[in-house]
N, C-alpha and C positions, 0 to 999 in steps of 0.2 A: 807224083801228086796229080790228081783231075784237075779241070779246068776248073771245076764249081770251089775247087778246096784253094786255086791260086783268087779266083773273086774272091771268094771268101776272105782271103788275108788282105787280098789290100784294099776290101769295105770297112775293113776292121781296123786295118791300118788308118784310113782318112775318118774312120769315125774314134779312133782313139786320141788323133790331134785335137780335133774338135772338143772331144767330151771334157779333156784335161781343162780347157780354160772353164767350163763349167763348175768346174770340182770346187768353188770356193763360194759361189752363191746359193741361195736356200732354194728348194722347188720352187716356192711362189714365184720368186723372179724370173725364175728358167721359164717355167711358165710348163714343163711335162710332170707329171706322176712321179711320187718319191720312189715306186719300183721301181720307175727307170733312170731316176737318179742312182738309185742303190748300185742296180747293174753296170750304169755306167763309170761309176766312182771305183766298181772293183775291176771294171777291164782296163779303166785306170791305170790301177796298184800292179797289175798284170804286167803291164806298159813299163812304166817305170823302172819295173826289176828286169827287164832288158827280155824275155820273152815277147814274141810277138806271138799274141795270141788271140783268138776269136770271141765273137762272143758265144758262140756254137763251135763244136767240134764236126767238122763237114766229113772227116771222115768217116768218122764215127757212126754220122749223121746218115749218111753213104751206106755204109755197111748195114748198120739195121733196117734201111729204107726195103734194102736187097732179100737181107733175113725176111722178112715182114712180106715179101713175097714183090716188090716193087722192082722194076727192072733197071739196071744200071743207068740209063739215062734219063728216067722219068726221075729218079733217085736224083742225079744230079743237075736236072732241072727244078727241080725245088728246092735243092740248096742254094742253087742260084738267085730263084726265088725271094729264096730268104735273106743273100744278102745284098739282093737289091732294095730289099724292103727296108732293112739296116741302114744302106745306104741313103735312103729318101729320109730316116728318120735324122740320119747323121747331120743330111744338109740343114735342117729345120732349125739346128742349134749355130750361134753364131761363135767366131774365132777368139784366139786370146786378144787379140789387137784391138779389135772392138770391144770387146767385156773390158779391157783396160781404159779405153778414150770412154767410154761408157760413164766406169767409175769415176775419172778424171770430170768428165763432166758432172758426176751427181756431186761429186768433192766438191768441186766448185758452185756449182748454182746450193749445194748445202751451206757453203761457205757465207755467199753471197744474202743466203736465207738469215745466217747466225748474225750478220753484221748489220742487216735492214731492220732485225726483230730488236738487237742489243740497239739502234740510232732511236730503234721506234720506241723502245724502253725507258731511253735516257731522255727523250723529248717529253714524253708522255708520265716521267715523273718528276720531270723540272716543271711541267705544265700544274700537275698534282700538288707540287710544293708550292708555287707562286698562289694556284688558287687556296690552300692551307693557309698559308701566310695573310692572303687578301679576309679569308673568312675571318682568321684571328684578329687581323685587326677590325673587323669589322664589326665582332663579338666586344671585344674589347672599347669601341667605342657606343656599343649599344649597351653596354652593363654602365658605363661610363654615365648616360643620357637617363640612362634608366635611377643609377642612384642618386644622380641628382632631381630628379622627378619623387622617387620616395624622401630624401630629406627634404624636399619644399614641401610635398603635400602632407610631411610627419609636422614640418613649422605652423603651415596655416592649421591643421588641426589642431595642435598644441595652442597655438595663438587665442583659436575659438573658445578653445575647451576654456582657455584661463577667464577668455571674456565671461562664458556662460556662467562660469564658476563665481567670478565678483559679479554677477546678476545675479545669480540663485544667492549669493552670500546676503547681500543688501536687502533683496527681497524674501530671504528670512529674517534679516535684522528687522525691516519695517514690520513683519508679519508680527515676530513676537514684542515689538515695542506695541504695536495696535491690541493684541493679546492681552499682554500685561495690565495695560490701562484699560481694557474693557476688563479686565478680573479684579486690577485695582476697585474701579466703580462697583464690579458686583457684588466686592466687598464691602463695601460703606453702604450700600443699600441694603445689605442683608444685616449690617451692626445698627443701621436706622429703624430699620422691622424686627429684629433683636430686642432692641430698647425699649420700641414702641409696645412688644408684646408684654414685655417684662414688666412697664409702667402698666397696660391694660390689666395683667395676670395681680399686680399688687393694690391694683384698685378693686378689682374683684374677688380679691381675698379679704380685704376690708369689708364692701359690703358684704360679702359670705359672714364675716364674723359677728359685723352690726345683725346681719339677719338672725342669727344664730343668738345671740343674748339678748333680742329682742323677745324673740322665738320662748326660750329657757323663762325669760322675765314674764312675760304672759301665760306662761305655763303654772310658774310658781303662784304666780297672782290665783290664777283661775283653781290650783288646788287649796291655795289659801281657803280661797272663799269655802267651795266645796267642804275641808275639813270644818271649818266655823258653822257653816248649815248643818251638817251631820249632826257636830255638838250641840247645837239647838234642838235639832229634832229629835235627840236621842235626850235631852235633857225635861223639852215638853212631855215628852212619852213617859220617861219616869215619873211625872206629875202627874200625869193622869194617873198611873197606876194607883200610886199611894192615894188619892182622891177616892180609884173607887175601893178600891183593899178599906179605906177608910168607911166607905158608904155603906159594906156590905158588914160588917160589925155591928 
């Protein structure tokens, strides 16, 4: 085997210790490209199953460099190249040992997180409860204040209302006892002018009637007469006649 294909294996070798303790955290954290996660998770898998094996095949690599018209040592200085570029990438990632105190450490300042937020929870609704509790009773003694404030002011107005009520009662009572007796009075005045007309109306029928057979009484007189003249003048008259019916014979 070349030299470039023994670097080769063991860039491969110290970047496959490496990559393995990576193998459990997400890109983000790694903080490289999920491609290179990918890669590295399968030279991994590689690893494990007891091959030791590259992430390039140098030989391979070698041989077509050759094909391809590249001369065996320019060939194998850039597989060399390439796994020193491997290698620089390898160091960039940190050990199991650290990615373990790493985690140890997030375990615990997470721990330490779960127990400050659960003290600061339990404080923070004891604090909730006590002022819940302060507002109820404090509700509790303002509905308190408050309903005795609407039964006093429902009393006084009640109170008022009854006073107004036996005022307004009395002073309908005086109104229609003053009513009364002024309709009583304008009753007796009206059965006194009643009377009075009725006496006037039967005096004035009286004299109507005095006038009236007075009236008839002088009528009859004056036709008296009248007929009794007639008779005269109609009795003269026929004496004349026979006088001259008398004369002219």
């Amino acid at each position: 085997m070349s030299a470039a294909a023994i670097a080769c294996s063991r860039g491969a070798a110290a970047l496959g210790f490496r990559c393995r303790s990576l193998m459990r955290l997400p890109a983000a954290q790694v903080g490289c490209p999920r491609s290179n996660l990918s890669l590295l998770q399968r030279f991994s898998s590689d690893e494990s199953n007891g091959s030791r094996a590259c992430l390039i095949d140098t030989l391979a690599l070698v041989k077509r460099l050759e094909k391809e018209g590249v001369p065996s040592k320019q060939a194998e200085a850039i597989t060399e190249v390439l796994n020193e570029s491997l290698e620089s990438v390898a160091q960039s990632f940190v050990s199991k040992p650290e990615m373990q105190r790493s985690e140890m450490i997030q375990d615990s300042n997470l721990w330490k997180f779960k127990l400050e937020m659960k003290g600061s929870q339990d404080h923070h609704y004891a604090l909730l409860q006590r002022e819940t509790e302060k507002l109820r009773v404090d509700i509790e003694k303002m509905r308190s204040e408050l309903r005795y404030e609407i039964d006093k002011v429902t009393a006084g107005q009640r109170l008022d209302l009854n006073l107004e009520r036996g005022r307004i009662r009395d002073g309908l009572r005086d109104e229609l006892a003053k009513q009364s007796a002024e309709t009583t009075e304008l009753i007796t005045k009206l059965d006194r002018k009643i009377l009075t007309l009725r006496a006037q109306l039967d005096a004035a029928k009286h004299d109507a009637i005095k006038f009236c057979i007075g009236t008839l009484v002088s009528i009859s007189t004056v036709a008296c007469q009248i007929a009794a003249l007639s008779v005269r003048v109609l009795a003269s008259r026929s004496d004349r006649g026979d006088h001259i019916h008398r004369l002219l014979r």
